[in-house]
Each structure stands twice: as C-alpha cells, then as structure tokens.
C-alpha positions as CSV (number, residue, x, y, z in Angstrom):
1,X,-65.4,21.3,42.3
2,X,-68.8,19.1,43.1
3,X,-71.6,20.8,42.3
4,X,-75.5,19.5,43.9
5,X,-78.4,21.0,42.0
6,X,-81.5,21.4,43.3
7,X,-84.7,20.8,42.1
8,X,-88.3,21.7,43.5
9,X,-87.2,22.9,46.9
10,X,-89.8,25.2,48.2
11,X,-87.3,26.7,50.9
12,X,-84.4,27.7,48.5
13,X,-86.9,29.0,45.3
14,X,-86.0,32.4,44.5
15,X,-82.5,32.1,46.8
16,X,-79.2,33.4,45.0
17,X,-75.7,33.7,46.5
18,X,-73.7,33.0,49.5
19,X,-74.7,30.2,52.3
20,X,-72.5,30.7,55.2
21,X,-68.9,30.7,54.5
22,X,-68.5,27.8,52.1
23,X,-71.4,27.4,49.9
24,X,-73.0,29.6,47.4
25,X,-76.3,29.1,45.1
26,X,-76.2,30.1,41.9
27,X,-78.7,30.0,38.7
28,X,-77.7,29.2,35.6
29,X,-80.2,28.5,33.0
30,X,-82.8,26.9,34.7
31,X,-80.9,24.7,36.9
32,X,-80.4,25.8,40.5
33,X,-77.1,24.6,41.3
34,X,-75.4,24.5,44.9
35,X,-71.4,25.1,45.0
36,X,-68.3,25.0,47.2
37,X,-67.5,29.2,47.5
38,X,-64.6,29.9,45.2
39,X,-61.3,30.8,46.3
40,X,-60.2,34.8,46.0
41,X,-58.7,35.2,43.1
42,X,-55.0,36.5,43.0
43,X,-54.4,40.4,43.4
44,X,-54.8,42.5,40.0
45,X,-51.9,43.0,38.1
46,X,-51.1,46.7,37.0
47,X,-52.7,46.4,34.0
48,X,-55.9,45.7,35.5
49,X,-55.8,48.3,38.4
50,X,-55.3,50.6,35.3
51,X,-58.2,49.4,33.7
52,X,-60.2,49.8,37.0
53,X,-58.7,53.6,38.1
54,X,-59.9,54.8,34.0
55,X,-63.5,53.3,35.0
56,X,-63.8,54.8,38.4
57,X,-63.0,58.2,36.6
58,X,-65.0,57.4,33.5
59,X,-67.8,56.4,36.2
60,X,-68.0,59.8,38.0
C-alpha cells in the first residue's frame, strides 16, 4: 500500500476520512497521511456475528 503524507496543507488541516472512492485521510500521531481506501474485508464468520447479536442486545 503507498502511503503520501501531508504536511502544512492549509486546504486538508482538520480533514479526516474518505476522498472519493479510492483515497482516504487518516491521522495518526501527528502525521497526516493520505492512503489507497482498503478493500472490504471478508464476511464475519459465526463466531463474530455472535459476538455482534450479544452487543446489539447488551446495547439496548
């Protein structure tokens, strides 16, 4: 993944998240960095929808 980071850019200060539909801007630390968008990750196994059905009710 190539990553650009951005320094003292008056239009992108304070900017965080998606760019269109292939970039994204991100902070971490104090570095700005600029980033491809990454790929959907696979569908959630049992064990994990489990995990997300006892939040939901835990949530309510």
């Amino acid at each position: 993944m190539e990553m650009s980071l951005i320094k003292n850019n008056i239009l992108l200060r304070g900017v965080r998240g998606l760019l269109g539909d292939t970039d994204v801007i991100r902070k971490t630390g104090n570095q700005l960095q600029m980033a491809n968008k990454p790929d959907r990750r696979a569908k959630a196994t049992p064990a994990q929808l489990a995990v997300q059905e006892k939040f939901l009710l835990a949530a309510q």
